[in-house]
C-alpha positions as CSV (number, residue, x, y, z in Angstrom):
1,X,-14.6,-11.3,-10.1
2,X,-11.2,-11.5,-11.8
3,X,-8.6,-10.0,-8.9
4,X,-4.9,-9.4,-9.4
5,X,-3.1,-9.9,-5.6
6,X,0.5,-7.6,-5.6
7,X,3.0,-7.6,-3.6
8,X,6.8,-6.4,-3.9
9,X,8.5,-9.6,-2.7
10,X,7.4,-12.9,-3.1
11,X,8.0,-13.0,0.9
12,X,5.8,-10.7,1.9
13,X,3.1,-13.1,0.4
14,X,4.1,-16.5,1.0
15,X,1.5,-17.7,3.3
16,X,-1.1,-17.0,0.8
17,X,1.0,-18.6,-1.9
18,X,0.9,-21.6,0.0
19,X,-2.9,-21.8,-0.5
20,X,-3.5,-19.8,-3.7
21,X,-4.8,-22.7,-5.2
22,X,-8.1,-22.4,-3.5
23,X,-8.6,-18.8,-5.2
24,X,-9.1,-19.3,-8.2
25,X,-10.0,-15.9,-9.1
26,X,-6.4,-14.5,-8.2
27,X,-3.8,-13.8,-10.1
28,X,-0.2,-13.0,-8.5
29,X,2.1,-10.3,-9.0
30,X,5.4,-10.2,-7.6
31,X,6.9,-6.6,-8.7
32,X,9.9,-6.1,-7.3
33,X,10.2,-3.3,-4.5
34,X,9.8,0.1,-5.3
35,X,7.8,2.4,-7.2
36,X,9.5,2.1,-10.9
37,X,9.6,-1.4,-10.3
38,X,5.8,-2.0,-9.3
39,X,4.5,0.6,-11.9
40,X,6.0,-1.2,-15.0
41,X,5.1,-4.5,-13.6
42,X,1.4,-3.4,-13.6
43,X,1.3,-1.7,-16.5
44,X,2.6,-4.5,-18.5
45,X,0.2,-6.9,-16.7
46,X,-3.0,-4.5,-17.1
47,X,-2.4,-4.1,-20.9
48,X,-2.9,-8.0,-21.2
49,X,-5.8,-8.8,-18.9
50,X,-8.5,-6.8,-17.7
51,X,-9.0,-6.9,-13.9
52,X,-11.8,-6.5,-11.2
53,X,-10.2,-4.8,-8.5
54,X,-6.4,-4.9,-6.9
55,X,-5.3,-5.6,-3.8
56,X,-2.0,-4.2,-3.0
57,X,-0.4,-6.6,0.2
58,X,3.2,-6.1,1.9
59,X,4.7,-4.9,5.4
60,X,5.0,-1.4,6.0
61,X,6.2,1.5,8.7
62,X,3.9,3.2,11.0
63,X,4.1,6.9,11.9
64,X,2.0,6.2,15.2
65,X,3.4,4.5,17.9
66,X,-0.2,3.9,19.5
67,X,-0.4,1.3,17.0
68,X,0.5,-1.8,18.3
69,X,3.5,-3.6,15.8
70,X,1.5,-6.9,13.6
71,X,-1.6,-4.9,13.5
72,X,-3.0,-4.9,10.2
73,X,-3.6,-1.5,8.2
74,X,-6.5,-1.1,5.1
75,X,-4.5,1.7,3.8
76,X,-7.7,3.5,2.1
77,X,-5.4,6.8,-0.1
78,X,-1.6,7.0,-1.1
79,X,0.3,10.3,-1.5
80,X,3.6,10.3,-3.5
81,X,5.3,12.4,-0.8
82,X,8.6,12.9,-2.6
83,X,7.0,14.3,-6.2
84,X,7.6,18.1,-5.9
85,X,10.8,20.2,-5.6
86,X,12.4,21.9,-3.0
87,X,12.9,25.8,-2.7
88,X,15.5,26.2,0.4
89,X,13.8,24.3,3.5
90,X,10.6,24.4,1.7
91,X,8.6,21.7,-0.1
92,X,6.2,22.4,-3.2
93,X,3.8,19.1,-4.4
94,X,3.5,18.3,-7.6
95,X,-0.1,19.6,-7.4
96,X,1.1,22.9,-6.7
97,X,3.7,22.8,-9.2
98,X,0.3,22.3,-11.5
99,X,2.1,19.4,-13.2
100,X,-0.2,16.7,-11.8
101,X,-1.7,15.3,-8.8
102,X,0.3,13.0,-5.4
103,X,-2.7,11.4,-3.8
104,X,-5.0,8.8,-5.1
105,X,-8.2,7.3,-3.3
106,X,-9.3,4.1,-4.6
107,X,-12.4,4.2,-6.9
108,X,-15.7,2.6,-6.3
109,X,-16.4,-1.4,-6.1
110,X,-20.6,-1.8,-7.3
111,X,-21.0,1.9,-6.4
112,X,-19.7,1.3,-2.7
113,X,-16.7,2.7,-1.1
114,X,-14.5,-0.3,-0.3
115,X,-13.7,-0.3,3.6
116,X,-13.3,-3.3,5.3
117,X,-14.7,-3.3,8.4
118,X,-12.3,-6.3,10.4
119,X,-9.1,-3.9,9.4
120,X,-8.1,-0.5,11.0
121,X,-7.7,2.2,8.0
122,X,-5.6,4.7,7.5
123,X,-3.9,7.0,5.1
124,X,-0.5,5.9,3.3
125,X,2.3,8.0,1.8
126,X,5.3,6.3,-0.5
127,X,8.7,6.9,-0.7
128,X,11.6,6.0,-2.7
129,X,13.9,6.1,0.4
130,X,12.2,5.0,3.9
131,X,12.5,7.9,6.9
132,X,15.1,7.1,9.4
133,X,16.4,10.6,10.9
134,X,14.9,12.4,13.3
135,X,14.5,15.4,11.2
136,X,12.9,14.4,8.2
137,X,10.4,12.4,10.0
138,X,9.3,15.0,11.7
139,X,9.1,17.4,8.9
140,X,7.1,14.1,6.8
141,X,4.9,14.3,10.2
142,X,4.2,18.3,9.7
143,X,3.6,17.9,5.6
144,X,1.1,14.9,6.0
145,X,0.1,14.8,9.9
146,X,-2.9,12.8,8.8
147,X,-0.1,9.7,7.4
148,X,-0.1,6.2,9.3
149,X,1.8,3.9,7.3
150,X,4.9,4.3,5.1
151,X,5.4,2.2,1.8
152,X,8.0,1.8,-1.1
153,X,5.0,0.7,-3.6
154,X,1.7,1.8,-2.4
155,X,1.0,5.1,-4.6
156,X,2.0,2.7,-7.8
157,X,-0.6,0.5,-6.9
158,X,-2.8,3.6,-6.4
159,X,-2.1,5.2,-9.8
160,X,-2.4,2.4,-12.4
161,X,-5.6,1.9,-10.5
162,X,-6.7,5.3,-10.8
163,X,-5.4,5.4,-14.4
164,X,-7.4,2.5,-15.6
165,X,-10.7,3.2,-13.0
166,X,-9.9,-0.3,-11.2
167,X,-10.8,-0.2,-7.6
168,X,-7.7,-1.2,-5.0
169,X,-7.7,-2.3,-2.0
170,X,-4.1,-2.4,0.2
171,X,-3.3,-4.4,3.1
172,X,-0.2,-3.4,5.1
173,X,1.3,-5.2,8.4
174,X,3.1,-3.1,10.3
175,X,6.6,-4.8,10.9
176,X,8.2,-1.5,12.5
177,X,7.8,2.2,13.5
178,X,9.4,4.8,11.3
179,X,12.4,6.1,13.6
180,X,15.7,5.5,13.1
181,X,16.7,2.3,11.9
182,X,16.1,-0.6,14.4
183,X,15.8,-3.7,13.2
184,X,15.6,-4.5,17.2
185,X,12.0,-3.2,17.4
186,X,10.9,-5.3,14.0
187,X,8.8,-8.2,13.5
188,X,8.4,-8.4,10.1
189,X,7.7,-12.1,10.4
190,X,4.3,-11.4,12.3
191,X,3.4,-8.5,9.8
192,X,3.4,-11.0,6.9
193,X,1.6,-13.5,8.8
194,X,-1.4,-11.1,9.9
195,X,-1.7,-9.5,6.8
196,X,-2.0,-12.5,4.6
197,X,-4.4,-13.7,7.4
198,X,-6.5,-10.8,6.1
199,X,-5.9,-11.1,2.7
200,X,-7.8,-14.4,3.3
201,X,-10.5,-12.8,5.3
202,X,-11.0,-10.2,2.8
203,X,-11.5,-12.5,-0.2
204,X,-14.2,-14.4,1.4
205,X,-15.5,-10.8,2.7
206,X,-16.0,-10.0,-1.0
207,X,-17.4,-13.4,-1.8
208,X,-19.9,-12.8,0.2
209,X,-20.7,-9.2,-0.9
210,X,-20.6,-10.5,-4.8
């Protein structure tokens, strides 16, 4: 099984890089951070090689605070939350514009869902700028109440693999809250380290189901 491993920053994926050497079935992608960035990345790398499944792996913010900071997130559907326009106060989606859809489920891996069962899942929405004000998190909380973790990248990752039927998976630590910025409260360096722990754990969970 041919897998391409993406992440936004090098950083977020060093540990793994460090041992990369024993997975031979992994190729790396280092996109640069953000949607625009991560979406050309992939769709130049997808037009030259065809792929098994993507995993998606990076820190991210979490929009419940009963979740403990290092805990590791399957994020199992994306939602570009920002893809719409406004009218006054209020919101319209892009799907109710009628000019497309925002939220993408990952496809099937031999006709199973892929859930993982050693990771917590949750739902994942994707931003261009991260919440940090009271108010809009609250009104991000009222639009998508169902949300646990925030991403710059995750919906890209979604979409090219929705666009060329490759299943995803995406593994997120969570290095912070989303609340108003502070970097007090982080600990991005345990994020990175549990979720390349599970990238590990994940590709000898698939071993073992291929």
């Amino acid at each position: 099984m041919q897998i391409l491993v993406i992440a936004a920053t090098s950083f977020e994926l060093q540990p793994f890089l460090e041992v990369v050497s024993n997975y031979g079935q992994c190729d790396i992608l280092v996109t640069g951070v953000g949607m625009v960035a991560t979406a050309f990345e992939l769709g130049r790398v997808l037009h030259e090689k065809k792929y098994d499944l993507l995993i998606n792996i990076g820190i991210g913010g979490c929009l419940d605070r009963h979740v403990a900071i290092g805990t590791v997130i399957q994020v199992v559907s994306e939602s570009f939350v920002e893809l719409g326009a406004e009218d006054g106060s209020n919101f319209i989606p892009i799907d109710q514009l009628g000019y497309g859809k925002s939220k993408f489920t990952s496809c099937l891996l031999h006709d199973k869902e892929i859930r993982l069962p050693f990771l917590k899942q949750g739902e994942g929405i994707t931003v261009n700028k991260v919440h940090g004000s009271t108010e809009s998190i609250e009104k991000i909380q009222k639009l998508h109440p169902d949300s646990l973790v925030e991403s710059m990248e995750g919906a890209a990752v979604f979409y090219a693999a929705d666009k060329m039927t490759i299943p995803v998976i995406e593994i997120r630590g969570i290095s912070n809250y989303v609340e108003k910025r502070n970097r007090a409260t982080w600990n991005i360096p345990l994020a990175i380290m549990n979720s390349n722990k599970a990238l590990i754990k994940t590709l000898e969970y698939l071993n073992d189901l291929h």
